[in-house]
N, C-alpha and C positions, 0 to 999 in steps of 0.2 A: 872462717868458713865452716869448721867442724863444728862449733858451738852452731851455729846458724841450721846446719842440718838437724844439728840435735834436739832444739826445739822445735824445726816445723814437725821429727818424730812424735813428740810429745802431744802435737795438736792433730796429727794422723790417728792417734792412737784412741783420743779422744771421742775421734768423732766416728769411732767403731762401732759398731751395735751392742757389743756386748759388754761395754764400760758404764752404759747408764744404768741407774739400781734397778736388779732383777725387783719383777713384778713380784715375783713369791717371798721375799723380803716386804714386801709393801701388808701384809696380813693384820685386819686389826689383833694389837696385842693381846687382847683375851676373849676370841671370840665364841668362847664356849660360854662366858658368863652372860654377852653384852647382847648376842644375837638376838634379833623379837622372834619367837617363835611360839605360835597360836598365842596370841600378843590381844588379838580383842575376839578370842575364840568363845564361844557360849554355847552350853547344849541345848538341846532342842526343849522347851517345856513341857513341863507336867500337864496334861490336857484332862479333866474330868469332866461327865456327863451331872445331869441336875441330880442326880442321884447320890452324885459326890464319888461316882466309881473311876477309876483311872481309865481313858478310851485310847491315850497317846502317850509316849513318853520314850526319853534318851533309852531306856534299861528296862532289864526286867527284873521283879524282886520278889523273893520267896515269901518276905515281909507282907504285900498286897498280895500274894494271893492266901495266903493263912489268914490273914482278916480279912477277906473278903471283897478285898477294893478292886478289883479286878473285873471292868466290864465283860461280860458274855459278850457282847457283841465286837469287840476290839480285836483290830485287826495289825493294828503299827507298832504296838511294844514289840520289841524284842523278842523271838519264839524262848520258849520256855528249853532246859537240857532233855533232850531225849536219854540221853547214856553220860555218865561219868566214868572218867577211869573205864573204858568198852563195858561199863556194868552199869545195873539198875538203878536209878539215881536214889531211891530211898534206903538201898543197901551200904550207898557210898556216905551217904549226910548219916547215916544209924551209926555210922564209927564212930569211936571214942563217947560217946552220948553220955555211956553209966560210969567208963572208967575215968575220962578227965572231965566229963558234966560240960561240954560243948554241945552249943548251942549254933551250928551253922546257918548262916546267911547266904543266898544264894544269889548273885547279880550277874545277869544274865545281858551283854551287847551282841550287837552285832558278829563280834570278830575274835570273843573271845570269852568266858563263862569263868566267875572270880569268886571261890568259897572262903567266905568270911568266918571265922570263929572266936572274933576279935572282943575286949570288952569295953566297957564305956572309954570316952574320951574328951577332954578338956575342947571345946567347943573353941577356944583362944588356938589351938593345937594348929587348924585349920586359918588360913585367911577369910579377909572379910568378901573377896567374891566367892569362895568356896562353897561358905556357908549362905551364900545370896543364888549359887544355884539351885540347894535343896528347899525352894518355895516350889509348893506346890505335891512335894514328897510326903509330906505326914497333915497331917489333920490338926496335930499339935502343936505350938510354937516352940521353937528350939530354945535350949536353956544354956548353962552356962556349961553344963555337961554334957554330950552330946549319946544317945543310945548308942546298945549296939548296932540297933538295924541303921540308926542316923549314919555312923561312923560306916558302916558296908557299904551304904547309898554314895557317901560322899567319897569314897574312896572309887568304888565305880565310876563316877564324874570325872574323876581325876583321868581313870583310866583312858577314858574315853581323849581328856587334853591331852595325853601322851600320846592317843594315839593321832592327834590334830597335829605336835609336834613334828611326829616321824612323817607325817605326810608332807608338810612345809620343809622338812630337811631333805628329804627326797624328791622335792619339786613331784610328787604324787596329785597336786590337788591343778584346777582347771587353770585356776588362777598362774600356777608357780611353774606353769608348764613349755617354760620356753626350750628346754632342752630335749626331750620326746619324751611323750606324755606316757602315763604307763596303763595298760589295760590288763589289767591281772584278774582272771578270775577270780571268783571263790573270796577266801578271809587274804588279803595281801599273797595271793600265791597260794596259798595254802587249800587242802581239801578238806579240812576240818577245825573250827573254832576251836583254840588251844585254850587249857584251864589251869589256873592259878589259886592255892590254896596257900593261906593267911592264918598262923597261929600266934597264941599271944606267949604262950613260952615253947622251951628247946624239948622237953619230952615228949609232948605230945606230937611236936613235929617229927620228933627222929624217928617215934614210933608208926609214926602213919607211913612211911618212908618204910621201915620194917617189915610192915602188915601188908604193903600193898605190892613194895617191887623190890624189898626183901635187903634196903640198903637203903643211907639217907648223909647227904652230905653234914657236916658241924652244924650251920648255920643256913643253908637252902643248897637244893636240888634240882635239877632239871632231869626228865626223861624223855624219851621219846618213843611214840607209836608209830613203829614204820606201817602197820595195816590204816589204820588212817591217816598218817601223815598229822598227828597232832602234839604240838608242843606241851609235855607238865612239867608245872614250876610247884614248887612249895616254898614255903622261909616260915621261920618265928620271927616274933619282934625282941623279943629275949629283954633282956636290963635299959633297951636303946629307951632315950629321949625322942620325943612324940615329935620334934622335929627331926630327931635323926633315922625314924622311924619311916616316915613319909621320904625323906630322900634315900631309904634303904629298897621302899616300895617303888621309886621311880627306876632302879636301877636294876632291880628286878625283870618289869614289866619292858624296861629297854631291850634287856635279853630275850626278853620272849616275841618281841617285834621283828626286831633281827634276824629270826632263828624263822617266825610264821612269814617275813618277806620273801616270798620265790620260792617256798617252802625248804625243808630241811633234806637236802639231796647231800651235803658231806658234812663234815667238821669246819671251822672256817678256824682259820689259826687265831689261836687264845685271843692274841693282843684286839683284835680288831671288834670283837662285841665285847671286850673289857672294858677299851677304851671307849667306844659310844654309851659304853652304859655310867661310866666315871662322866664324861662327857654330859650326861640328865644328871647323874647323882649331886653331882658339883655345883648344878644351879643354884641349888638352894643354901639357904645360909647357913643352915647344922646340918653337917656330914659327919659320918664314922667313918674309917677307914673301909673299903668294901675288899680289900681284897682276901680277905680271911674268908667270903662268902662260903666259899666250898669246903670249908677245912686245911689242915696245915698239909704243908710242902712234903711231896715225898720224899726218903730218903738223898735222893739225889739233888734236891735241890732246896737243900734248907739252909743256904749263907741266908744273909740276912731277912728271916723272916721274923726277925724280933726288933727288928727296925722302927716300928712304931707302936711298940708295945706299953704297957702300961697309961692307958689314954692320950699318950700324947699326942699332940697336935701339929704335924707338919705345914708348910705349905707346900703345896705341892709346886705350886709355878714355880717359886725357886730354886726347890728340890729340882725341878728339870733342868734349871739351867745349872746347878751347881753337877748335875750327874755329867752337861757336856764339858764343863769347864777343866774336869775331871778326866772326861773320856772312859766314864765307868758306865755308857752306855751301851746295850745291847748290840750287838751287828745287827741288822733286822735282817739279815739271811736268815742267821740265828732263830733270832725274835717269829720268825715267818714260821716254822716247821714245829713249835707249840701249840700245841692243840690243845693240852690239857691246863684248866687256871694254875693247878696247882703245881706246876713249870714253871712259871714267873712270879719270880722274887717279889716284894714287895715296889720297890723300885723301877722294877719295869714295868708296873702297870701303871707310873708314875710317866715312864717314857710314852708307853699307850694310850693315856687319856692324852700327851704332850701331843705326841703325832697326829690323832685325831681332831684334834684344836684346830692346828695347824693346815690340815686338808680341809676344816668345813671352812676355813676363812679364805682358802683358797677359792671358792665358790660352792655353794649347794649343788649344782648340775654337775661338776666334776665327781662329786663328794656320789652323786646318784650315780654317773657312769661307772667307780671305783665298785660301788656296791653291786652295783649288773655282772661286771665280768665275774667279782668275786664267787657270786650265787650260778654263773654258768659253767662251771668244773666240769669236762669232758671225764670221764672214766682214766683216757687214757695219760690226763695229763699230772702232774705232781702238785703239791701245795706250794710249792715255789715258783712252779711256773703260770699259774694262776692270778700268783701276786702280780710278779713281772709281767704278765698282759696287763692285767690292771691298772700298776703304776704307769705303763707305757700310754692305754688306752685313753686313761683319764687326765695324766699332769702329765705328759709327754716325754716323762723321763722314767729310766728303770730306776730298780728299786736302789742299789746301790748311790746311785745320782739324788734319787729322793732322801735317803739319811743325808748326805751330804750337806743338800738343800733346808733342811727341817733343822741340822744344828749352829748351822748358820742363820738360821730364821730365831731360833731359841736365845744363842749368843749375842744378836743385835737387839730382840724386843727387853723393853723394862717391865718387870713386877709389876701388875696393876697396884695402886694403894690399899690399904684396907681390905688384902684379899683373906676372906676367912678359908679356914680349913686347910 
């Protein structure tokens, strides 16, 4: 009889709810690399009058208007900058001209204004739809080398798929809007087109960083204008490979997305535009390590920031399981209340790009509600308790519940094969 009770226990137990494999366990294993996003995206063409003058087009370039391609009557490019830096824009492009002989390019979208000072570039650098969206861009056929004005143009294009990206990750577009559509004024929220400046090496970036707001991170910068509400980014490409260069630009411009969505009302803790920016940088097939971006770890938190030093090559998906395997990962209480990059070790922004993974395969509509409460910060409330609405708001579970969940999602999925980087 005991035996007989004991397994109809076992079939009671069974047929409980909460024995069948949790949904959040079911996440494709790497759905930062696999997801389509802006997957058959194409910008808008190059439109010329019989004159051969540009009348339409994705961007605006300081290139066509210096030669002259620039219809008078055109009304759909992109508006040209009024103000750089709150200053006169030919005061801002005259920097560095005599001292480092830059030559800026100015590409001008919708949502954002991107100063090129970059110099030629291997046209192989770029894919073959890359270079199939700059028809129509120049007069000239492209070579094997691509100009600087080419390489400004085609970097602008890009900008523009990233920003096709975040909009498809944010169920932003009409299409992707099953979860509530977003009506943001202005540039994503924001009151003012944020601007991204592009140098090819480290002095002339630190010093513009110097000259303008009197301080400039190692490797790139962000500032911020609370009078307009505008995002500024800088970076060099420094020694990087022209593909690591391009995944350095994507992860860049990830932070600047992040920071212009719902505009910039607090800090958001480090991990979380680290991680979506690791999250773009990672697509690609040659990555450098990004988290050095801001320069090295303050005094207080320099354990392992030499962890992937001298070129080497981690992967990071297994580094994240081997960090739970370990249990050498962050509390995300912890993790939550850094604000600053250069707070998180090397390693934790290995658990940050993990986490991140992990919530967009949860679903893009969660992954959007996560990001709403996060950009809704009452004045009165904490950075911790912001997360915590959050994590509740969007995967149903506090934050605590969700590490839980996330190293138990890490410990069960395998290593994709052949993962680079």
């Amino acid at each position: 009889m005991p035996r007989i009770c004991f397994v109809g226990l076992l079939f009671a137990l069974a047929a409980l709810p909460g024995t069948a494999q949790p949904k959040h366990l079911n996440v494709d294993g790497d759905p930062g690399a696999h997801m389509p996003l802006a997957a058959s995206w194409k910008p808008e063409p190059v439109v010329r009058n019989d004159a051969g003058l540009v009348i339409s087009a994705p961007i605006w370039s300081t290139y066509w208007a210096n030669a002259g391609q620039l219809a008078p009557e055109d009304s759909r490019v992109p508006i040209p900058p009024r103000a750089l830096l709150k200053q006169e824009v030919p005061k801002v492009l005259a920097w560095g001209a005599k001292e480092y002989e830059l030559e800026p390019i100015v590409i001008a979208t919708p949502n954002a204004v991107l100063v090129f000072s970059l110099k030629s570039m291997p046209a192989k650098a770029f894919s073959a739809e890359e270079r199939g969206w700059l028809q129509g861009h120049f007069t000239q056929k492209l070579k094997k080398k691509l100009t600087p004005a080419q390489v400004a143009h085609a970097l602008g294009l890009r900008y523009l798929r990233l920003e096709q990206m975040w909009r498809e990750l944010l169920c932003l577009d009409a299409k992707e809007a099953s979860h509530r559509p977003a009506r943001l004024a202005g540039h994503f929220g924001s009151k003012g087109r944020s601007e991204l400046y592009v140098f090819p090496k480290d002095e002339p970036y630190r010093e513009f960083g110097r000259h303008f707001f009197g301080a400039a991170g190692q490797h790139a910068s962000y500032w911020w204008h609370g009078e307009t509400e505008v995002i500024i980014g800088a970076f060099h490409a420094g020694e990087l490979k022209h593909g690591e260069f391009l995944a350095r630009f994507d992860h860049i411009v990830a932070h600047d997305l992040v920071y212009q969505y719902r505009a910039f009302y607090h800090y958001l803790p480090a991990w979380v535009p680290n991680g979506i920016a690791h999250h773009f940088a990672r697509r690609n097939k040659e990555v450098r390590s990004t988290y050095i971006l801001l320069g090295a770890a303050d005094s207080a938190h320099q354990a392992g920031w030499k962890w992937d030093e001298g070129g080497a090559r981690r992967d990071w998906w297994r580094e994240a399981k081997a960090l739970v395997r370990a249990g050498d990962q962050q509390s995300i209480t912890k993790l939550g209340m850094s604000t600053h990059y250069q707070e998180l070790p090397p390693r934790a922004h290995v658990q940050a790009w993990s986490m991140v993974n992990y919530m967009i395969g949860m679903g893009k509509d969660r992954f959007r509600t996560f990001m709403d409460e996060m950009k809704s910060k009452s004045e009165d409330e904490s950075l911790l308790e912001v997360q915590q609405r959050a994590f509740l708001r969007a995967y149903g579970v506090n934050m605590v519940v969700f590490e839980r969940n996330w190293k138990r999602w890490v410990s069960k999925t395998r290593p994709p094969k052949r993962r680079r980087g």
